[in-house]
VOLO-289155 format. One record per residue (C-alpha): residue in three letters; x, y, z. Coordinates in steps of 0.02 Angstrom, whole numbers, padded with zeros to 5 digits, m for minus. Layout:
BEGIN
   resn     east    north       up
    ALA        X        Y        Z
...
//
This chain:
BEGIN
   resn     east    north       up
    UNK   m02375    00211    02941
    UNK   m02359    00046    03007
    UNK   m02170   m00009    02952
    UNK   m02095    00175    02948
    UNK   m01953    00217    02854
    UNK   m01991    00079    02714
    UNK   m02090    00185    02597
    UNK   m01993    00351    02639
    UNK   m01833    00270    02635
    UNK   m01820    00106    02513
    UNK   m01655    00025    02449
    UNK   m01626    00076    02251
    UNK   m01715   m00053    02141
    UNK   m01544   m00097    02085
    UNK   m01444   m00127    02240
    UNK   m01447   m00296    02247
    UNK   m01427   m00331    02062
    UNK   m01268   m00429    02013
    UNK   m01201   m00345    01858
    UNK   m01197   m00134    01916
    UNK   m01108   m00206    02058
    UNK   m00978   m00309    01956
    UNK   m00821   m00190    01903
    UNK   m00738   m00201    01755
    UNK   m00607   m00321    01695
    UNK   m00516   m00258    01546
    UNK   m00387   m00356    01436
    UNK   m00223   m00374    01487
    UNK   m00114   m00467    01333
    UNK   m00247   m00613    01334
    UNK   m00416   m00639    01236
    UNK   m00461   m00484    01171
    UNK   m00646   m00511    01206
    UNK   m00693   m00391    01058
    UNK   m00886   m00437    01056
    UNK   m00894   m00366    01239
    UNK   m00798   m00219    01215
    UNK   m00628   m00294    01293
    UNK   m00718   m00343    01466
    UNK   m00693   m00494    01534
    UNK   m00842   m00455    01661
    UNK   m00945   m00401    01522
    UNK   m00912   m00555    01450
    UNK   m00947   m00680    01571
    UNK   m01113   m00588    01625
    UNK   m01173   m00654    01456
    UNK   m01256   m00770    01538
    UNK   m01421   m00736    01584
    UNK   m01455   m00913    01664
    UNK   m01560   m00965    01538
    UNK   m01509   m01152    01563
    UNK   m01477   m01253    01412
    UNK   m01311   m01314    01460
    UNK   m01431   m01415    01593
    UNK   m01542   m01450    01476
    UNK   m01446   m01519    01322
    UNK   m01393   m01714    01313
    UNK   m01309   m01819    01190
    UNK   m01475   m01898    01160
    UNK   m01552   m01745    01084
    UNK   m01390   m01719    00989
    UNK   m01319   m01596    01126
    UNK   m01153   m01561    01136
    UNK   m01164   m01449    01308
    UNK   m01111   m01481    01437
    UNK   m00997   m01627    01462
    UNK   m00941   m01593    01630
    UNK   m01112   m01550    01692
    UNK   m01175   m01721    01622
    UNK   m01058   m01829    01684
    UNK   m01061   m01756    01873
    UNK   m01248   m01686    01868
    UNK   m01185   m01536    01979
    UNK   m01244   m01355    01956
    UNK   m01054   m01314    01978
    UNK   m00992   m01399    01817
    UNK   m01137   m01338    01705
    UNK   m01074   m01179    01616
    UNK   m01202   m01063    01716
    UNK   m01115   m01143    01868
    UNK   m00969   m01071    01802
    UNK   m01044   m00904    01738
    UNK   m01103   m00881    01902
    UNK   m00924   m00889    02001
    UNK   m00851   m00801    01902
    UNK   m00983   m00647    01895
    UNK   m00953   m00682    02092
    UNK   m00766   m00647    02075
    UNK   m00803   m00496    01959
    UNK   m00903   m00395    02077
    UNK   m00807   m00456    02235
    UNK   m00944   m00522    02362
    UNK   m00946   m00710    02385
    UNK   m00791   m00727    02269
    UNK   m00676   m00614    02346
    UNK   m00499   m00687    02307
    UNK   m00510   m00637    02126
    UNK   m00417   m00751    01978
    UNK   m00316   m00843    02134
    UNK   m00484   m00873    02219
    UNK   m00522   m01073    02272
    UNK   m00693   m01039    02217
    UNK   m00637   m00993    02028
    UNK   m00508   m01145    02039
    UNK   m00643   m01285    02079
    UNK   m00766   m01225    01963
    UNK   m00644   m01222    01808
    UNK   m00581   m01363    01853
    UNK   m00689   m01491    01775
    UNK   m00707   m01380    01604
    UNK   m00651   m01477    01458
    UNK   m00640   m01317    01348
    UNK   m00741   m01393    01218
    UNK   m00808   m01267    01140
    UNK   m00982   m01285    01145
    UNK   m01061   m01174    01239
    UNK   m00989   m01042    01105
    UNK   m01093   m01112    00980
    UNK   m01248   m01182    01071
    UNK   m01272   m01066    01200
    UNK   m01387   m00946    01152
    UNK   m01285   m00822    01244
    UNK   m01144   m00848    01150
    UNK   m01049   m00897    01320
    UNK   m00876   m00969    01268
    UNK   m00823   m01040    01421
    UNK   m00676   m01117    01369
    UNK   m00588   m00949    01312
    UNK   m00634   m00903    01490
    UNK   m00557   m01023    01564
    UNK   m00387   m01015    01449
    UNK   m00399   m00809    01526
    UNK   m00442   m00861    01697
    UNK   m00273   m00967    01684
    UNK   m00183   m00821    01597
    UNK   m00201   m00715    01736
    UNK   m00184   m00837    01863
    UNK   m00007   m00898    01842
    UNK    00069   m00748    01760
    UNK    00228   m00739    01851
    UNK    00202   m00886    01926
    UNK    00274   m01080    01935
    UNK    00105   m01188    01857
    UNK    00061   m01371    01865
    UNK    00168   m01475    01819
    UNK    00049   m01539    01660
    UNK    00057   m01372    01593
    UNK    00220   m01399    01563
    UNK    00218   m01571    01491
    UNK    00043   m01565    01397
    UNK    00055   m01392    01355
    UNK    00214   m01395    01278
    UNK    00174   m01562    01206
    UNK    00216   m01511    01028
    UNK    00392   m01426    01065
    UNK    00427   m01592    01173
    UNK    00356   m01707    01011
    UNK    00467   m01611    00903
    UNK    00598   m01661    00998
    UNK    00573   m01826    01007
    UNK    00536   m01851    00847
    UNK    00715   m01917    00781
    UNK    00709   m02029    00946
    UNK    00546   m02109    00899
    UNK    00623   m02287    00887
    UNK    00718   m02277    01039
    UNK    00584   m02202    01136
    UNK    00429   m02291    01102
    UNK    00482   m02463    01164
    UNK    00545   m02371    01332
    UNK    00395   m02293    01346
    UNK    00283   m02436    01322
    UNK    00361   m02514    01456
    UNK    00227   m02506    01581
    UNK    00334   m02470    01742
    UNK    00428   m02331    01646
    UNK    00267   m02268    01576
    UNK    00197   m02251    01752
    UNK    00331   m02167    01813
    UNK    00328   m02041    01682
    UNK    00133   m02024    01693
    UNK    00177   m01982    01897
    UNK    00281   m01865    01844
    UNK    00204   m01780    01724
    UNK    00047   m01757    01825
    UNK   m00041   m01878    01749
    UNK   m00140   m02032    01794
    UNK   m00062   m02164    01770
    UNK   m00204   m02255    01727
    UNK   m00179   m02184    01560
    UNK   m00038   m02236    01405
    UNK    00087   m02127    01322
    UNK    00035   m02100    01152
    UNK    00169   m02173    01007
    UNK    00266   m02067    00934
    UNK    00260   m02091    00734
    UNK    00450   m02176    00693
    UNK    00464   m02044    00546
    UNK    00356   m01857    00558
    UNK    00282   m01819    00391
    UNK    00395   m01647    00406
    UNK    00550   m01767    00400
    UNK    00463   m01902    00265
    UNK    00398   m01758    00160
    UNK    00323   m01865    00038
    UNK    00168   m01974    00007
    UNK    00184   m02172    00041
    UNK    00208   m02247   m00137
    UNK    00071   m02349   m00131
    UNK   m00054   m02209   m00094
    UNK    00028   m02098   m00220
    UNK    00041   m02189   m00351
    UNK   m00160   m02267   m00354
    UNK   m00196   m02098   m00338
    UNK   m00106   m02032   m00488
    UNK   m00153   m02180   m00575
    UNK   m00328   m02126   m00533
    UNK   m00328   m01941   m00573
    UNK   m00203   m01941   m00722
    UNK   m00296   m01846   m00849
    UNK   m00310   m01697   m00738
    UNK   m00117   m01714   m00668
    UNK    00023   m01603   m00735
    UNK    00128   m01656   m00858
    UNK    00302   m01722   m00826
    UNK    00386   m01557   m00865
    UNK    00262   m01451   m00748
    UNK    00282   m01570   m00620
    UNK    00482   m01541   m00638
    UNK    00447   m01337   m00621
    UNK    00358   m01345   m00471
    UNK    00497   m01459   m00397
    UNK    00632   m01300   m00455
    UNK    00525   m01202   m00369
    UNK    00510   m01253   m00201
    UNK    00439   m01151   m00058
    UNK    00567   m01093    00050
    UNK    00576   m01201    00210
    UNK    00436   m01330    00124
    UNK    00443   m01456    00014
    UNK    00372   m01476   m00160
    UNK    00217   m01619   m00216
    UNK    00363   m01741   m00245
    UNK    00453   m01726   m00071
    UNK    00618   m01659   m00152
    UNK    00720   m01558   m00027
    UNK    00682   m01374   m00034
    UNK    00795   m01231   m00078
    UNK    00791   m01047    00016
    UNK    00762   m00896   m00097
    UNK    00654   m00982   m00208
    UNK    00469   m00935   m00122
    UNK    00420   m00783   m00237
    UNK    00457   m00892   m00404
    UNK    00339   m01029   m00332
    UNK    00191   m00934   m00267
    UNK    00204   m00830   m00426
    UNK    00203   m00979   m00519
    UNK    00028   m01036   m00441
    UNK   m00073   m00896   m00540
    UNK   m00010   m00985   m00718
    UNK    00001   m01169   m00648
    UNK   m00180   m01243   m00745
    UNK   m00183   m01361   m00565
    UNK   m00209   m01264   m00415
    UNK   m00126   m01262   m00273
    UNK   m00167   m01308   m00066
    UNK   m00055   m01312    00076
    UNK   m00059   m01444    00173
    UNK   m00029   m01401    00373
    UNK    00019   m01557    00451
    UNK    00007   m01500    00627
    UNK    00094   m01537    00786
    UNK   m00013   m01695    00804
    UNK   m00013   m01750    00632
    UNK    00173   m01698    00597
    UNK    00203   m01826    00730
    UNK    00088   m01936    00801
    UNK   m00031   m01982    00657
    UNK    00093   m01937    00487
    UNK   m00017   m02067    00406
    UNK   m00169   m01921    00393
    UNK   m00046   m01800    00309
    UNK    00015   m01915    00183
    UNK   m00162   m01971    00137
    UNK   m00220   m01804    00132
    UNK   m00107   m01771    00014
    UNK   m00158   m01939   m00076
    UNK   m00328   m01881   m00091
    UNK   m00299   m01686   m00139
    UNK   m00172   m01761   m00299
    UNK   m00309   m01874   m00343
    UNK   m00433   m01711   m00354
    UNK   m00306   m01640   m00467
    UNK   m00215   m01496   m00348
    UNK   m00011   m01488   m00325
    UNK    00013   m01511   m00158
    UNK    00141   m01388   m00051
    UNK    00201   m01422    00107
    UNK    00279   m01258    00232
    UNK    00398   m01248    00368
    UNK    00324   m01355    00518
    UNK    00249   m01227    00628
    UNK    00122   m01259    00782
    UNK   m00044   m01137    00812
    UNK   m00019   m01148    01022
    UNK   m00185   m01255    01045
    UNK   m00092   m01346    01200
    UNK   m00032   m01169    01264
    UNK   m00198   m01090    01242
    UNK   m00280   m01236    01346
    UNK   m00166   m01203    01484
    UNK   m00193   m01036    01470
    UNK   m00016   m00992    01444
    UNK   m00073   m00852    01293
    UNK    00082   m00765    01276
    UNK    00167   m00905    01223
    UNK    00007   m00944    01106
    UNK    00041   m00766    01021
    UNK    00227   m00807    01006
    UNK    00175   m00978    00894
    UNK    00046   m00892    00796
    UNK    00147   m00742    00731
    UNK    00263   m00855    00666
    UNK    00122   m00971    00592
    UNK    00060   m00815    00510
    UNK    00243   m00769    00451
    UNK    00248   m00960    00368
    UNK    00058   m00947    00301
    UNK    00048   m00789    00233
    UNK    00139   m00782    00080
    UNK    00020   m00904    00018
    UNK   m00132   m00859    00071
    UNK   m00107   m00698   m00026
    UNK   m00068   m00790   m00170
    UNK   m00227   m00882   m00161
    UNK   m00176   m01050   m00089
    UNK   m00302   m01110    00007
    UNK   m00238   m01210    00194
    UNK   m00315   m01370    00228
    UNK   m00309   m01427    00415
    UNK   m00313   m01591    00452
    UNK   m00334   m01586    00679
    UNK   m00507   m01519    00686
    UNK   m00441   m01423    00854
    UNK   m00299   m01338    00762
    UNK   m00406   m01291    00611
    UNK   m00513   m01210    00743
    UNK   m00388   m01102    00821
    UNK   m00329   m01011    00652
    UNK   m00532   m00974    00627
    UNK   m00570   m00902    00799
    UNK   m00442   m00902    00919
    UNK   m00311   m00829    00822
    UNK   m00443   m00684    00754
    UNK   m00446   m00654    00951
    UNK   m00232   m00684    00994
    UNK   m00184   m00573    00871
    UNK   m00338   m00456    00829
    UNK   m00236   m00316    00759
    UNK   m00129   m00410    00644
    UNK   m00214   m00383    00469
    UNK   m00127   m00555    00430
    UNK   m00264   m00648    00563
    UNK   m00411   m00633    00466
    UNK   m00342   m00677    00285
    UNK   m00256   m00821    00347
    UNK   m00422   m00866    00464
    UNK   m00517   m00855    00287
    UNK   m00425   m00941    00185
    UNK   m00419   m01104    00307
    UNK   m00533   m01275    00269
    UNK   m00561   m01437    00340
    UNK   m00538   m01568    00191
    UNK   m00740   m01593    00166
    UNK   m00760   m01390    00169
    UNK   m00617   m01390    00019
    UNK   m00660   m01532   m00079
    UNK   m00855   m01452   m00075
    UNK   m00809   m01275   m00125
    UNK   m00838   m01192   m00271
    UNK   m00689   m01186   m00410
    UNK   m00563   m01112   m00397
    UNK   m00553   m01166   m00235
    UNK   m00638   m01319   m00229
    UNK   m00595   m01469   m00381
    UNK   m00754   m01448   m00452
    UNK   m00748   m01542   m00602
    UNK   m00570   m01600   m00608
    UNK   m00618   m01733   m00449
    UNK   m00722   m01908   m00495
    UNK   m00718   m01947   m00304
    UNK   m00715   m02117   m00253
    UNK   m00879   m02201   m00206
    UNK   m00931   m02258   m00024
    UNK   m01072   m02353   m00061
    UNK   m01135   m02498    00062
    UNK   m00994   m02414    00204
    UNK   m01073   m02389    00369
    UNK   m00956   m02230    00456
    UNK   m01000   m02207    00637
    UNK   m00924   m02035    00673
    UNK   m00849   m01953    00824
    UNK   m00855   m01760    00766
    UNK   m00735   m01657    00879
    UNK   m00831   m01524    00990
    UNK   m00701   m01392    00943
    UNK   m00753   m01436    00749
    UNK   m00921   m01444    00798
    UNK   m00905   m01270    00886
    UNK   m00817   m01169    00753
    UNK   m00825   m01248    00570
    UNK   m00974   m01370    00607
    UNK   m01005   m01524    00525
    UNK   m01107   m01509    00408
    UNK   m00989   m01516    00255
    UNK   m00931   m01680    00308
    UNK   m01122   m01768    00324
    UNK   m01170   m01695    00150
    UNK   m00982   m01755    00092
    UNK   m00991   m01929    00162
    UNK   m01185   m01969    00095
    UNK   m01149   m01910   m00066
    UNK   m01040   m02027   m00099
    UNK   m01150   m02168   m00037
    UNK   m01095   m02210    00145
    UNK   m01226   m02220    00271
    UNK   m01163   m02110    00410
    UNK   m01213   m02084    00617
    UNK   m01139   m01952    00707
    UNK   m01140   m01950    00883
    UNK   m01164   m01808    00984
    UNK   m01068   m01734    01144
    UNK   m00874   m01737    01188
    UNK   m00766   m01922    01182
    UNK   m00711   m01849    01344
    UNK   m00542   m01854    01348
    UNK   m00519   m01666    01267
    UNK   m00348   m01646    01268
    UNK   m00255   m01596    01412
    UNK   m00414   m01629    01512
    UNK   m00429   m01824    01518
    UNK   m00247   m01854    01536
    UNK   m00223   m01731    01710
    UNK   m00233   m01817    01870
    UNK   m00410   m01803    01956
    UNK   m00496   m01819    01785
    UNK   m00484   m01992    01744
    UNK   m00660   m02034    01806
    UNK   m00761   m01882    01729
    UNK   m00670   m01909    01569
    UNK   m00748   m02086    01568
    UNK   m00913   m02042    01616
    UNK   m00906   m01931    01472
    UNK   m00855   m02030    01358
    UNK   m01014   m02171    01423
    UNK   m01113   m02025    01358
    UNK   m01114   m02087    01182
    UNK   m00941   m02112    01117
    UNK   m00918   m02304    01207
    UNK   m01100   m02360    01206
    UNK   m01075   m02332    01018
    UNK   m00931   m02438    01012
    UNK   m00954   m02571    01120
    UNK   m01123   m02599    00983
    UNK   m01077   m02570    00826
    UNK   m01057   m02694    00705
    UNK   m00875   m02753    00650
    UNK   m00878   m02688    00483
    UNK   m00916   m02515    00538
    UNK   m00792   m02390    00522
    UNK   m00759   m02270    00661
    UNK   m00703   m02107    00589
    UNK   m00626   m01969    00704
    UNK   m00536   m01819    00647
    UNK   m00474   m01764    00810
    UNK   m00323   m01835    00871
    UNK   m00391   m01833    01060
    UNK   m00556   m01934    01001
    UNK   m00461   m02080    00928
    UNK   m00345   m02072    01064
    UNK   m00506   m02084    01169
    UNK   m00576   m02241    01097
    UNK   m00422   m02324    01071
    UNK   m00388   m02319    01262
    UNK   m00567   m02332    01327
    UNK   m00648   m02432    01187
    UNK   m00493   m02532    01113
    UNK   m00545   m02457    00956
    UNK   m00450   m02378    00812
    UNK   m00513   m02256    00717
    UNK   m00474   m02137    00560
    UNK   m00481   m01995    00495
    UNK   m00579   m01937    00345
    UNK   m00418   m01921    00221
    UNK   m00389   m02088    00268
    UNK   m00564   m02172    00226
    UNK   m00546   m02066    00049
    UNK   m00389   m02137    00016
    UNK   m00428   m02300    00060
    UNK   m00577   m02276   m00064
    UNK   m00460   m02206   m00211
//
């Protein structure tokens, strides 16, 4: 009686909730979002605002969320992020959709680490939302500059590659570098990685010395002469065989259906865009270390999975590079030969992103499956793992600081290397959070700063006090890239501390 027309007349109880008023996003040739029903605004309204991106530090062992940590603004948390774009899905405050400034800012400062998709409890994967909210973005349209540069840095490596020589030198020259940094988009407070002066596609064959202490080592459980000289005749089309003799075409069917008599088994080593030519000393150690366990090693065709395009968001292209992955991979993998990646990133995009790219391909998830890190293969069970075949070498009194990458973290976890490591003897400490360069991410102009605050998170206040003999050990290519430009520090990579060991 006294405020008529409230009670007779209220507002639904749901008119001012967010989600009924959000409409629907469906897929259009990106993500396909299949765990929310092909909505993008389903999918973002995951989050509930529950809060642990906030919450989590590198100090509790938190890997969520750099950005947020580094600035301490609601806006670079992942809820921040949620939160715009649930805006831009039901059209109030956000009301310039994917070209909105509102949905530009707030991506911005994502790294696309990955780790809100495992540590969320929401399951909030903010990084495939950002690669979508670029998708549709600049479909059709002229992008930044870096996405050119950084996200076609393996077609623009491959290239280079013969050059290596010639270009390095140039490009260490620090008024050329600069200009190229400028022009790139970068900041040019940052260095042009080397490029390796011989890819492992072009070397195709393990450096003597490793090879032959790990022969030496492993000789009982090695293939006799003879064997050795039939898997050489039977190359894999476009690969090479364990020896790094040339390959011949037409000969693929005789060698996979030679790996169900062959007493060693077989693994296919991917040497990567950033292995292949950046860091060839992984790949060849890698293979070191997988002789020395007893397999025959088989190299394919170089082929990339997209990680640089998928960053940028630039997903049809990503499809484009992972049908012909799956083209490459797939013979094998249905003849039982198990992939080992060696970029932690990489390995992560055949077991998610590429269930996700290419989600109707049947190929996806046996090639998805059949795809290890080295700790998860030398681990497994026979007759995937080396079981007995392997006498590993020993690690006792090594102290391994360890940078895990978040996308490793995220997807295949870590696990398998800690129990690895400590069983044979080192002592190991694993930092938590992002290095902070991420890619793409630390290298674009306007992230310089955040991607060192990250990176003062854990990664260099770990170096700067750790003792000499300590070795650093970083799978991903962007963490050593990281510390060797922030911290002056080199580190390696798992195959490499094995076959150091062998």
């Amino acid at each position: 009686l006294l405020n008529p027309g409230v009670l007779v007349a209220p507002r639904p109880l749901d008119a001012d909730l967010r989600r009924p008023q959000a409409l629907p996003l469906p897929k259009v040739r990106g993500f396909a979002l299949d765990h929310d029903g092909g909505d993008f605004t389903k999918a973002v309204h995951r989050c509930v605002g529950v809060g642990k991106c906030r919450a989590d530090n590198t100090a509790s062992g938190g890997f969520m969320c750099p950005s947020y940590l580094a600035t301490g603004d609601e806006k670079d948390s992942t809820r921040g992020r949620a939160r715009v774009l649930q805006e831009m899905a039901n059209g109030t405050l956000v009301t310039g959709g994917w070209q909105s400034p509102e949905v530009q800012e707030s991506l911005d400062l994502c790294l696309s680490c990955k780790a809100c998709a495992s540590d969320c409890p929401a399951g909030v994967d903010m990084a495939a939302y950002k690669s979508e909210a670029l998708f549709r973005r600049y479909e059709g349209r002229m992008r930044p500059v870096t996405h050119y540069v950084l996200g076609w840095l393996p077609r623009w490596a491959r290239l280079a590659s013969p050059f290596a020589r010639i270009l390095n030198p140039l490009l260490q020259w620090r008024p050329l570098q600069r200009l190229v940094l400028w022009a790139g988009g970068m900041d040019a407070r940052r260095s042009v990685p080397r490029f390796a002066d011989v890819s492992f596609s072009r070397s195709r064959r393990t450096p003597r010395g490793l090879r032959d202490r790990a022969l030496a080592r492993s000789s009982r459980n090695q293939p006799t002469q003879n064997s050795r000289a039939g898997l050489e005749t039977a190359a894999l089309e476009g690969g090479t065989s364990t020896s790094g003799l040339p390959t011949t075409r037409g000969l693929r069917d005789r060698a996979l259906a030679r790996s169900s008599r062959n007493p060693a088994p077989r693994v296919l080593v991917w040497a990567d865009s950033f292995s292949d030519n950046f860091s060839p000393s992984i790949a060849h150690a890698s293979v070191a270390v997988l002789e020395a366990a007893g397999y025959e090693v088989v190299t394919p065709k170089p082929v990339c999975c997209g990680l640089t395009w998928i960053t940028t968001g630039q997903l049809t292209a990503a499809r484009a590079k992972l049908s012909a992955l799956l083209d490459e991979f797939t013979p094998y993998v249905d003849a039982g030969v198990p992939i080992l990646g060696l970029e932690p990133s990489c390995t992560a995009v055949l077991r998610s992103d590429l269930l996700e790219l290419l989600p109707d391909d049947p190929r996806s998830a046996r090639v998805a499956a059949a795809t290890h890190t080295l700790a998860e293969l030398l681990a497994a069970p026979e007759p995937i793992g080396p079981g007995a075949r392997w006498s590993p070498p020993r690690l006792d009194g090594t102290d391994v600081l360890v940078q895990p990458h978040c996308h490793q973290h995220a997807v295949m976890g870590f696990d398998a290397d800690t129990r690895l490591l400590e069983g044979l003897g080192a002592s190991v400490t694993a930092l938590a959070g992002c290095c902070g360069l991420a890619g793409n991410f630390g290298m674009e102009k306007g992230h310089y700063e955040v991607s060192v605050a990250v990176a003062e998170n854990a990664l260099l206040p770990a170096l700067r006090t750790r003792a000499s003999e300590t070795v650093f050990l970083a799978d991903g290519f962007s963490c050593r890239t990281q510390a060797d430009q922030l911290g002056a520090t080199r580190g390696i990579h798992l195959a490499e501390l094995l076959a150091e060991a062998l």
